[in-house]
C-alpha positions in Angstrom: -231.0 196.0 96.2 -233.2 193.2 97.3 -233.7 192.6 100.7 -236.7 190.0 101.0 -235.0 187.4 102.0 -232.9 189.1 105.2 -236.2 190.8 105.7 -238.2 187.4 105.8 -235.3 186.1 108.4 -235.7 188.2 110.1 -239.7 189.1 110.4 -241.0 185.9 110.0 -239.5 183.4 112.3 -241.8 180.7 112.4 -243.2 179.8 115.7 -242.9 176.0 115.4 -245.7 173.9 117.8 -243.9 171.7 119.8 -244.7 167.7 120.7 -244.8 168.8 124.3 -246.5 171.8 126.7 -244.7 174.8 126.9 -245.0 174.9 130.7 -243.6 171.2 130.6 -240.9 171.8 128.2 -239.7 174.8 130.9 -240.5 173.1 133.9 -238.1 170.1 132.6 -235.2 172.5 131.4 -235.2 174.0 134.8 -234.2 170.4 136.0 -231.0 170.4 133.8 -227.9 173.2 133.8 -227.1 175.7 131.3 -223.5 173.6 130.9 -225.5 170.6 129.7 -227.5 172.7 127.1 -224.7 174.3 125.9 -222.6 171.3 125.1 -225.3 169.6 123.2 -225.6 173.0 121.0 -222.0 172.9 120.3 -222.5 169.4 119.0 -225.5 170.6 116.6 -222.7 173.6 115.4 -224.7 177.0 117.4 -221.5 177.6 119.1 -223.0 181.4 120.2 -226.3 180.8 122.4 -224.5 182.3 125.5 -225.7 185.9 126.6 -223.2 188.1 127.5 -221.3 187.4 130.6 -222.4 190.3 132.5 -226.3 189.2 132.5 -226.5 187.5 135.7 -229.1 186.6 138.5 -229.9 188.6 140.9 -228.9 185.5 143.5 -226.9 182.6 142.5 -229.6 180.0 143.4 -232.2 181.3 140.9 -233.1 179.6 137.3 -235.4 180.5 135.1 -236.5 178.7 131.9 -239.1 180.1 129.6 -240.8 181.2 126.1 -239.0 184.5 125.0 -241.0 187.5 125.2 -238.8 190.1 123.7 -238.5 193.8 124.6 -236.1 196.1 122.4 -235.8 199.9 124.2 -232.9 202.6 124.2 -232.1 206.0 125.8 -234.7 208.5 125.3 -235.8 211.8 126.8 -239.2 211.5 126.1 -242.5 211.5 128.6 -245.2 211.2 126.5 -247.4 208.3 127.2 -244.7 206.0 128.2 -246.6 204.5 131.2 -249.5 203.5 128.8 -246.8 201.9 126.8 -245.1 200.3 129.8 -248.8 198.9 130.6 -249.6 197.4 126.9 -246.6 195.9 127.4 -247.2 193.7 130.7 -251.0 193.1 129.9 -249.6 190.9 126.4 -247.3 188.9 128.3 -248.4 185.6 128.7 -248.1 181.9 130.5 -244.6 180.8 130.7 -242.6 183.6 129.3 -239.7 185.0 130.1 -239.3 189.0 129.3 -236.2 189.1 127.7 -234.9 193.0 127.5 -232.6 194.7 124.4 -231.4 197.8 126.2 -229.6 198.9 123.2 -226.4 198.7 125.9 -227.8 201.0 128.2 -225.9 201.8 131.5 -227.5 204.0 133.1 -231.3 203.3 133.9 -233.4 200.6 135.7 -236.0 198.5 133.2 -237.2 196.1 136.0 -238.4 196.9 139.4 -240.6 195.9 141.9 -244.2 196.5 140.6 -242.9 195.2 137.4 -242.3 192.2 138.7 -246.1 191.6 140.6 -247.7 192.7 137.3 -245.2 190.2 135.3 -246.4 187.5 137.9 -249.6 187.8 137.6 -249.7 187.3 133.6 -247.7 184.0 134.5 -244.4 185.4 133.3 -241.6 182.7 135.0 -238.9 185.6 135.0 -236.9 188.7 133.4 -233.6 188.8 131.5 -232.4 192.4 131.4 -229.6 193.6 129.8 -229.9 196.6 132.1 -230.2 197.5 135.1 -233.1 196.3 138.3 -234.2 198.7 141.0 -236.3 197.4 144.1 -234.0 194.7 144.5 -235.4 193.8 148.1 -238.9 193.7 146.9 -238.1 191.9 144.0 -236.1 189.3 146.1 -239.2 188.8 148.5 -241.6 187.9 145.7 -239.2 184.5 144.6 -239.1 185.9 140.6 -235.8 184.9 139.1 -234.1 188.2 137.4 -230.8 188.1 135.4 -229.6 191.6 134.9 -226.3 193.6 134.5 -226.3 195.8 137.6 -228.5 197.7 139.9 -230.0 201.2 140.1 -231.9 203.5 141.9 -232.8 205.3 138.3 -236.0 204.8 136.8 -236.7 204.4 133.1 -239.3 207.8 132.4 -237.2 210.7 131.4 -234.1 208.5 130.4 -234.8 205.3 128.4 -238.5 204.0 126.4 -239.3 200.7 124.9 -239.4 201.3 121.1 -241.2 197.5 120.5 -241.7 194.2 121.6 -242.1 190.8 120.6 -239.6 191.4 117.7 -235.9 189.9 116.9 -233.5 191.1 119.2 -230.1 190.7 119.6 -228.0 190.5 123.0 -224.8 189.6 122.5 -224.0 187.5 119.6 -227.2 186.2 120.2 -230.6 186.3 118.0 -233.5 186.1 119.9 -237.1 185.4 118.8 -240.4 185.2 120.5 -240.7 182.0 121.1 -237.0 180.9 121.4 -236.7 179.0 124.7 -234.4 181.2 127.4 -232.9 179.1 130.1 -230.5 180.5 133.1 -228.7 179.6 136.2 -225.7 180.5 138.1 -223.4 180.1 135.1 -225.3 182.9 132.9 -228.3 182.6 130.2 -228.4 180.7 127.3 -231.0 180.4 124.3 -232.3 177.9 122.8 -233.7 178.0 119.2 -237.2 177.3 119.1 -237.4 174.0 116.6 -234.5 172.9 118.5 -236.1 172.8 121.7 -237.3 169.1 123.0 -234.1 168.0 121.0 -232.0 169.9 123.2 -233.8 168.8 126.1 -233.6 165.2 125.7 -230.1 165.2 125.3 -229.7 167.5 127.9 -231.5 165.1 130.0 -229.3 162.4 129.1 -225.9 164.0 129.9 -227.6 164.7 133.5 -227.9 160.9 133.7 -224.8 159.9 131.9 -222.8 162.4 134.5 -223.5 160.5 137.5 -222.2 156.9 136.1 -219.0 159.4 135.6 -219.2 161.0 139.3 -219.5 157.6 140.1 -216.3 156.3 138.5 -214.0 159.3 140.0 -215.5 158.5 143.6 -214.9 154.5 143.1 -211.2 155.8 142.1 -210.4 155.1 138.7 -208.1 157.3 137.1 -208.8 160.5 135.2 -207.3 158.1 132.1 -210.0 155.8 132.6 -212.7 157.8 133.4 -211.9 158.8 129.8 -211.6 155.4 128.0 -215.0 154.1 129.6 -216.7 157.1 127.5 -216.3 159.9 130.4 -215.0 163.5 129.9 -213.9 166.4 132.2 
């Protein structure tokens, strides 16, 4: 059995360099909506960029885009060293990430919390996608950090669940994630962008922002939902 080439797909995603600044590639894609993004992937056939449905800010009005920084954990008893693992973890984030967590479908513990989130902050992390749970909510709330996440807990993670990597391919969903990928959420959920895809998406995205006005525009002046249509609009 040869396995080189699923191995290769999977281990070496290649981090493409792209025309534009990282920060100003997220800062524009947090000036769009994750309905835009996803229409425009439809139309380039990557029908399942959509995070589960139960990953979910923390408060309606927060958005987040950013550079995937993944984290894969599961259930696990053990103690040993897991703060110094915790603490390697946070010190190789970097500028304009987004911590996006592989939970392994774990319901029971809390992989974000407060002090998480002032360490994350400092490293210039923009925000945290868990598919898990948050504890601290308050405090998290407080310091303006956008956090998608399936629910909330009092539990903390040492003596029920441990990272096992990070910045590896993950999988939420029926979505692969790589470091680098772009990860982009609002009210509607989170959605991820392939990485050599990136400023394309954005510049369409961009242009269905515009192009949805001219229709806003048509509805208010009262043409029919008929015409909307024929004059190149959609619903």
């Amino acid at each position: 059995m040869d396995l080189k080439q699923l191995a290769a797909s999977r281990e070496q995603h290649q981090a493409v360099k792209l025309p534009i600044p990282d920060k100003e590639l997220c800062d524009r894609y947090e000036q769009v909506f994750t309905a835009a993004v996803n229409d425009v992937l439809r139309e380039l056939g990557y029908v399942y960029q959509t995070l589960p449905t139960g990953i979910m800010p923390l408060r309606e009005e927060m958005k987040v885009a950013g550079i995937a920084f993944t984290v894969k954990g599961s259930k696990n008893l053990t103690l040993t060293s897991e703060m110094e693992q915790r603490a390697k973890m946070l010190e190789e984030l970097h500028e304009d990430s987004v911590c996006v967590w592989d939970t392994s479908s774990d319901d029971e513990s809390a992989q974000w919390g407060e002090i998480m989130t002032m360490a994350s902050k400092r490293r210039g992390c923009r925000g945290a996608i868990v598919d898990g749970g948050v504890r601290d909510t308050d405090k998290v709330l407080e310091q303006q950090f956008p956090v998608f996440c399936k629910y909330r807990t009092s539990n903390g993670m040492l003596g029920r669940f441990r990272m096992i990597g990070w910045q590896m391919p993950i999988k939420l969903g029926n979505v692969m994630i790589y470091p680098g990928d772009v990860v982009f959420g609002d009210v509607d959920g989170v959605i991820v962008v392939p990485r050599h895809l990136a400023c394309d998406v954005l510049l369409k995205a961009e242009h269905i922002k515009e192009n949805e006005k001219e229709i806003k525009q048509m509805i208010v002046d009262g043409l029919t939902p008929s015409q909307v249509v024929s004059r190149g609009g959609y619903f």
